[in-house]
C-alpha distance (Angstrom), angle and dihedral (degrees) to the residues before:
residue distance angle dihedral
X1 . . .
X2 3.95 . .
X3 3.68 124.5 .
X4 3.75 137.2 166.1
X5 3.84 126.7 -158.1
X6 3.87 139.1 -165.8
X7 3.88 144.2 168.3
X8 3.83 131.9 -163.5
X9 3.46 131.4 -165.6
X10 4.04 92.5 -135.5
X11 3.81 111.8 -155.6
X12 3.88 90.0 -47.7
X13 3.85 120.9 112.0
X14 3.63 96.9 -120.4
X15 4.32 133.6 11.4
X16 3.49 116.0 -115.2
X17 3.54 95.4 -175.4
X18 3.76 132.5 97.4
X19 3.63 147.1 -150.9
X20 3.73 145.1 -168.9
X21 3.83 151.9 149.6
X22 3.39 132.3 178.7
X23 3.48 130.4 175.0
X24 4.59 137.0 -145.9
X25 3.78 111.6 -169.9
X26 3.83 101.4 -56.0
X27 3.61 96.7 -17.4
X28 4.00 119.0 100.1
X29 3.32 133.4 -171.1
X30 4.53 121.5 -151.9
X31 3.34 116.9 -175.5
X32 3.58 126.9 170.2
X33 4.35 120.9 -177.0
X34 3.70 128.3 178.5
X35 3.82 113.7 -156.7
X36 4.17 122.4 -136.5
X37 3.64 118.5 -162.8
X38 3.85 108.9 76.6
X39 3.99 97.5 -167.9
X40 3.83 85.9 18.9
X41 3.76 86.6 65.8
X42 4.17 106.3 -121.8
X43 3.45 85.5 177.3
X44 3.71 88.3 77.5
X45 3.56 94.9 45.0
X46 3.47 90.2 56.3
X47 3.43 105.6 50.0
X48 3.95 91.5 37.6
X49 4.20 87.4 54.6
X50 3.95 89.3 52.3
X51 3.92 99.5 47.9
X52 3.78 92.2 45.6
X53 4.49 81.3 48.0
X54 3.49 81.5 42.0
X55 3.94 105.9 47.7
X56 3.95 93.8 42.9
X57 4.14 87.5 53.3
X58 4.08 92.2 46.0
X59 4.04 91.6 51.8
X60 4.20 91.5 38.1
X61 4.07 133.3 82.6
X62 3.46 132.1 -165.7
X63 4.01 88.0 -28.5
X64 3.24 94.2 69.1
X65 4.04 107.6 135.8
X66 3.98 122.3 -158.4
X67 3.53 93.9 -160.0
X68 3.98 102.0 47.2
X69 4.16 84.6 45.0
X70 4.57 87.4 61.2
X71 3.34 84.8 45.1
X72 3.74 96.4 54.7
X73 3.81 89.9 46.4
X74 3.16 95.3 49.2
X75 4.14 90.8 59.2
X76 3.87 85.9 44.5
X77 3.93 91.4 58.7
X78 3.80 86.6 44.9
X79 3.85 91.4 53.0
X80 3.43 88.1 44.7
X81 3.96 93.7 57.3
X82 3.46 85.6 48.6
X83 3.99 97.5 57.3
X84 4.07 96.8 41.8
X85 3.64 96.2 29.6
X86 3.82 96.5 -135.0
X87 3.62 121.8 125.6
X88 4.26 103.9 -122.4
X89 3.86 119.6 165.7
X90 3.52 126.1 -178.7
X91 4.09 141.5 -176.3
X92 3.43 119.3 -124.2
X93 3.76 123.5 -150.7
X94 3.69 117.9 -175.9
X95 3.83 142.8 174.4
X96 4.04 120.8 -167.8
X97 3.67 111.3 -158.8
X98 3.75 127.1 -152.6
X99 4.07 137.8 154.3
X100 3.83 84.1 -101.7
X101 3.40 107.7 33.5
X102 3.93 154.4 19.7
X103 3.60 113.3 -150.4
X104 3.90 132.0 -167.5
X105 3.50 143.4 -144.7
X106 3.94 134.2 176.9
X107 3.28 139.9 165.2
X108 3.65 119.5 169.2
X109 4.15 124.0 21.0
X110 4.25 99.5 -64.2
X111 3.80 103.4 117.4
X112 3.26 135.0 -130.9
X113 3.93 116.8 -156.3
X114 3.76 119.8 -163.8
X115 4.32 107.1 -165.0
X116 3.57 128.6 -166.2
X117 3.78 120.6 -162.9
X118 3.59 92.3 -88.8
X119 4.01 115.4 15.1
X120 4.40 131.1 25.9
X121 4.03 93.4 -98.6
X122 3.95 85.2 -165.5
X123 3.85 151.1 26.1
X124 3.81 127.3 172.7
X125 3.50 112.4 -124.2
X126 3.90 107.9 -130.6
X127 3.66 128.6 -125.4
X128 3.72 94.6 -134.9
X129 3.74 140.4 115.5
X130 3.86 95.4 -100.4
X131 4.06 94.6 52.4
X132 3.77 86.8 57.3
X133 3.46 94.5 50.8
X134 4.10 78.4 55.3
X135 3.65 90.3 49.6
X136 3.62 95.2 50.2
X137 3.87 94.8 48.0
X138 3.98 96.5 -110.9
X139 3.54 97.9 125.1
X140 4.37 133.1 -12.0
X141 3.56 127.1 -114.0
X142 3.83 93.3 -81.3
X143 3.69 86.8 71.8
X144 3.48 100.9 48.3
X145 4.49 87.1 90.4
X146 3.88 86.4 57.6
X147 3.36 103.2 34.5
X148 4.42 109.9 124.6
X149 3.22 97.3 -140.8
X150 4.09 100.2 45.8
X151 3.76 99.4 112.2
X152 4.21 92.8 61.0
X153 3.89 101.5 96.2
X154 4.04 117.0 -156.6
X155 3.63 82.1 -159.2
X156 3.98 147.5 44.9
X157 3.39 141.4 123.5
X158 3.30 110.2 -84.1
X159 3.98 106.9 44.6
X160 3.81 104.0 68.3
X161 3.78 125.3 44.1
X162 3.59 76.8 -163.3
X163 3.41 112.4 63.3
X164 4.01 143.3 -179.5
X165 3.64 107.1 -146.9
X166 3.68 117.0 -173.1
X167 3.63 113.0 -132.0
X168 4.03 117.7 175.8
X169 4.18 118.4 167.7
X170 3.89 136.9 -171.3
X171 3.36 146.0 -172.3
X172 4.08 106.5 -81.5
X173 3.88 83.0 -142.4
X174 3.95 92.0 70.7
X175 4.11 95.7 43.6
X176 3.72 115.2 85.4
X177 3.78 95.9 162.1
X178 4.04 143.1 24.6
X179 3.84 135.7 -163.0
X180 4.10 117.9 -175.8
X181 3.78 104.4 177.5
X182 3.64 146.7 159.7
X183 4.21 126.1 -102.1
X184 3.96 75.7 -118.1
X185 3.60 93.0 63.2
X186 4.28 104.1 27.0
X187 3.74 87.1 53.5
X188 3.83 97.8 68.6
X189 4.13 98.8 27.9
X190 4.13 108.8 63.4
X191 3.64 122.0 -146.8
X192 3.77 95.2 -117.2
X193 3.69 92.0 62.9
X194 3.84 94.2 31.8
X195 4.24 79.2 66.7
X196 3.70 97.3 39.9
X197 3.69 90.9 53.5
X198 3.80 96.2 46.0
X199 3.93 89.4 50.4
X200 3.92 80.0 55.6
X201 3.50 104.4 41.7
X202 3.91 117.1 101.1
X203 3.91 85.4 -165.7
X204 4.10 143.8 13.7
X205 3.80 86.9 -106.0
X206 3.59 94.6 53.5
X207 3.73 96.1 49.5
X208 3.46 92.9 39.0
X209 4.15 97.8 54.0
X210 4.12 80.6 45.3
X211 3.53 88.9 66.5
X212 3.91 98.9 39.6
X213 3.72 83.1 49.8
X214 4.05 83.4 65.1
X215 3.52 103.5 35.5
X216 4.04 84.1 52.1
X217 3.56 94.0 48.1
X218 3.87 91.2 56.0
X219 3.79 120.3 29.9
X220 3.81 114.1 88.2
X221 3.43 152.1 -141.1
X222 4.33 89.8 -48.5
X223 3.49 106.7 36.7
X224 4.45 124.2 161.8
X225 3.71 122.4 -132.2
X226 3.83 115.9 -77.7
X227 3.86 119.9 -159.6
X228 3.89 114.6 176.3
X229 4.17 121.3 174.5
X230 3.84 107.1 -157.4
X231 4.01 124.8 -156.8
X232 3.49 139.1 -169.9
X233 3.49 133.8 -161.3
X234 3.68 116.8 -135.8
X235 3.53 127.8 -157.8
């Protein structure tokens, strides 16, 4: 397995998202978090959700749970709110990596895109305003980009103590490629072209510098902080 990773701060003054990956023997851990608060500091919320993810994976084995580790962060961003009295949120995408399996977990709208060699095997479904409208028939996936509502979130870490998390897995034998990214990032880069480019690619920093070459060439003046981690399968 190869991957590559990257963040940028986009025209805002600071980033508020996050990104790690750490690795035990063959196991491997992606994760991916985009913080919401601006003043209320996300970015700490999003790094503070990935260590805790992060620290629980390092001291696990096999036993390791995806689900149980979101949870966690999401009480460590609501102690955190509780010590500095600001009000940070933050999504959480994450991808657990064994020789069996690839597991996911979202909350929030940063994507996670699961490729095979010839069609996108998987796309978390966000928990925003703009996948309901999807849900409720008001407009199709195309719309989703332009949709004026598709900042509001009906999820993050942060807001519920109880909290859905998403959590989809597959064999690691069908995956060939993976894509966690920020809204900032999946807005501007389609999922057509993500997959044509991957099918391209001779490595994950080749495919992913194809798709910052898009984003670049079409974001404007105002543009949010996009964050992507890119992996390839290698057989």
């Amino acid at each position: 397995m190869k991957y590559c990773t990257y963040t940028d701060v986009g025209s805002r003054a600071n980033n508020e998202d996050y990104l790690t990956v750490a690795s035990v023997g063959n196991r491997h851990l992606l994760i991916v978090n985009d913080g919401v608060g601006g003043a209320q500091a996300g970015e700490l919320a999003a790094q503070a959700a990935a260590d805790e993810m992060k620290a629980l994976f390092l001291a696990s084995d096999l036993s390791f749970d995806l689900k149980t580790a979101v949870l966690a962060a999401n009480d460590r961003v609501f102690r955190l709110q509780h010590e500095t009295g600001k009000d940070m949120k933050t999504t959480v995408t994450a991808v657990y990596i064994t020789e069996k399996e690839v597991q996911c977990a979202h909350v929030g709208d940063s994507r996670i895109y699961l490729f095979t060699q010839e069609n996108i095997l998987y796309r978390s479904l966000d928990h925003s305003a703009a996948q309901a409208a999807v849900f409720a028939g008001e407009i199709d996936e195309s719309g989703i980009r332009t949709y004026p509502s598709r900042n509001v979130l009906s999820r993050a870490l942060g807001v519920y103590r109880e909290l859905p998390v998403s959590v989809e897995t597959f064999p690691f034998s069908a995956v060939r490629g993976m894509l966690l990214c920020t809204d900032g990032f999946w807005e501007y880069v389609y999922e057509d072209e993500m997959l044509s480019l991957f099918r391209f690619a001779d490595d994950p920093q080749q495919w992913l510098g194809s798709m910052q070459s898009l984003l670049k060439a079409r974001v404007g003046i105002r543009h949010d902080n996009n964050t992507a981690i890119a992996v390839m399968v290698v057989i």
